[in-house]
C-alpha positions, 0 to 999 in steps of 0.5 A: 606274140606277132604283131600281124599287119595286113597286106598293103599296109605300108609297114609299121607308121600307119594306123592300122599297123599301131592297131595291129600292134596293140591287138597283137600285145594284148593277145600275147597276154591272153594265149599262153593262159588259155588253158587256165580259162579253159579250166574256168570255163569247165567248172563254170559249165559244170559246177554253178547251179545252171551248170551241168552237174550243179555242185555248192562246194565245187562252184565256189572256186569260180569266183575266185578264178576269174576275179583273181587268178586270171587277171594275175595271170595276165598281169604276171604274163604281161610283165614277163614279156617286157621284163623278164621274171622280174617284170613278171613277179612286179606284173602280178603284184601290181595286178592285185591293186586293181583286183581290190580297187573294183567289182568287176573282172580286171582282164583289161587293167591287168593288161595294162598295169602289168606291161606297164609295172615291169616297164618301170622296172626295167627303167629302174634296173637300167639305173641301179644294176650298174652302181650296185656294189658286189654283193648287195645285187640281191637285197638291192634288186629285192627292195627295188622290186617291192617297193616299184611294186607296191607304188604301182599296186596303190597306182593300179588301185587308185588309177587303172582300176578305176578308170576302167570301171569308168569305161565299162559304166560308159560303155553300158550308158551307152547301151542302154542310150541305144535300148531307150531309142529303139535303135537296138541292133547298132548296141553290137557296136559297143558290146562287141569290142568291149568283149574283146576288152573282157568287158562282157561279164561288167556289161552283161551283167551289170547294164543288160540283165537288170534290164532284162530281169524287169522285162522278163517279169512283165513279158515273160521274156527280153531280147536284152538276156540275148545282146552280149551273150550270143554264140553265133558271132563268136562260132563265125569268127572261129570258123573263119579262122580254123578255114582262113586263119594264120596256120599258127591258130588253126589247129586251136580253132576246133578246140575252141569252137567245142569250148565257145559255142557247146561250153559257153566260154566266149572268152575262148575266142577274144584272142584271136580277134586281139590277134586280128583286131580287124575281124572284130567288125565281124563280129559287130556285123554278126551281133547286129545281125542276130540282134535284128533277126530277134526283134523281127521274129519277136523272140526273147529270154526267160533268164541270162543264159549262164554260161552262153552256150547253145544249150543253155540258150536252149533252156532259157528259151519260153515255148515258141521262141526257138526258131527265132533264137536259133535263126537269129544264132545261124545268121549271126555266125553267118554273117561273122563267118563271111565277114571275117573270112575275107578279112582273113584271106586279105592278109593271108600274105602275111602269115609266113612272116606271122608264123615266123614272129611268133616262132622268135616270140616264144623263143624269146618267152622261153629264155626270159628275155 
């Protein structure tokens, strides 16, 4: 996936181009699955007992899903782009280690144990592809593929797995350090790019529902259901990219705003940030924003909205509660739309080379190179 540096830069040795780098890799791991995301997002939206059209057996697939297909996916994606089918299969076999090694949703280790795995085996190739006597290229390659494969699943088990369990406690610890100090609103500066990171469902779920699950039993309803699970970041970041975004995404972007906003995946939209890393300031000044307009209009949650989309925010809001939500929703896709929109436009300069990387990626995806 291209790598997109904005205008004035001064190419590839500064910082911002190494943060643009890592953006753009990670996204490269996530675009060619969104379609199995869309299809997770479908049957959560309609399947689990909040959904649509609440269904035991179908739901059951849900889990499943999003624990371990789609960070296999990752993880197979990953490794392809650096090595082939070969880092593809190793990708997605070391990717298992930190689906088993942790309770939480691995997107962000396999991201990291899949490039990783098909790097060590493109080392390893380098060394015995060319020793290899006529004739053994097959169990040779076999063997050295299986047993790279099963070191780096104990690495991703043992290691990455944890280590990124350690970083979505930290992150939570740190939100709730900014619930018991009051300073509420500045929480968007660690729940929203810890949901670029796919750390959303660890954070939500884990730190701010239990939270909000005491405050809801006391009040009735708790801001702390509102922090991650909010749309109107999300819709912004969407809308400045369908009207400003480079033209390789703009067609997805309606596409995307249905499935965000109206369906409730969030994840639809982490991509495109990863594409742009600098819009995720968007998005921690919308979130901070929706965060303040719910504490001054004094509005909260009875529950989670599960997924978060609009209308289940609107079923999870008590009586007298939904013009502070939706203020709260419009304002935040406001101030992310803005902010994200001049972003945009400040690299806009770049995007016929964008476009033209992104042509010679896939061209390389397509030849398993």
């Amino acid at each position: 996936m291209a790598n997109f540096i904005p205008a004035g830069d001064g190419g590839h040795s500064g910082w911002r181009a190494s943060v643009q780098k890592i953006g753009g890799s990670l996204a490269g791991m996530v675009i060619p699955n969104i379609g199995a995301f869309i299809a997770w997002g479908l049957l959560t939206a309609l399947f689990i007992p909040t959904g649509w059209l609440p269904n035991e057996q179908l739901s059951s697939m849900v889990g499943p899903m999003i624990i371990n297909l789609l960070p296999i996916l990752i993880g197979y994606t990953g490794g392809r782009l650096v090595h082939g089918q070969r880092g593809a299969v190793i990708g997605a076999v070391a990717t298992v280690g930190v689906i088993v090694g942790t309770s939480i949703p691995m997107f962000l280790g396999a991201m990291l144990i899949g490039p990783l795995a098909a790097w060590v085996l493109k080392k390893i190739d380098g060394v015995l592809d060319p020793v290899t006597p006529p004739g053994f290229e097959m169990l040779i390659g076999n063997f050295s593929l299986g047993i790279a494969g099963m070191l780096m699943a104990i690495l991703g088990y043992l290691g990455i797995g944890p280590a990124v369990n350690v970083l979505s406690d930290t992150l939570g610890a740190g939100v709730k350090v900014l619930v018991d100090t009051g300073l509420l609103p500045l929480a968007s500066i660690l729940v929203e790019p810890a949901k670029i990171l796919f750390l959303n469902n660890a954070i939500n779920h884990g730190v701010l529902a239990p939270i909000g699950v005491v405050e809801a039993e006391e009040a009735g309803k708790s801001i702390m259901f509102m922090l991650e699970s909010n749309p109107g970041p999300g819709l912004g970041i969407l809308l400045a990219f369908w009207l400003a975004g480079p033209k390789i995404l703009r067609g997805s972007a309606p596409g995307a705003i249905v499935i965000h906003f109206l369906g409730g995946i969030h994840e639809i939209y982490f991509p495109y940030v990863l594409l742009k890393p600098l819009v995720v300031l968007a998005a921690i000044a919308g979130g901070a924003t929706g965060v303040a307009t719910f504490l001054v209009t004094g509005v909260g949650l009875v529950a989670t909205p599960s997924p978060g989309s609009i209308f289940a925010y609107m079923a999870m809001t008590p009586p007298g509660n939904h013009f502070g939500v939706l203020l709260g929703i419009l304002l935040s896709a406001a101030v992310s739309f803005v902010v994200a929109f001049f972003i945009l436009k400040a690299s806009k300069s770049d995007d016929a080379a964008d476009l033209d990387a992104a042509k010679a990626k896939s061209a390389a995806m397509k030849s398993g190179n």
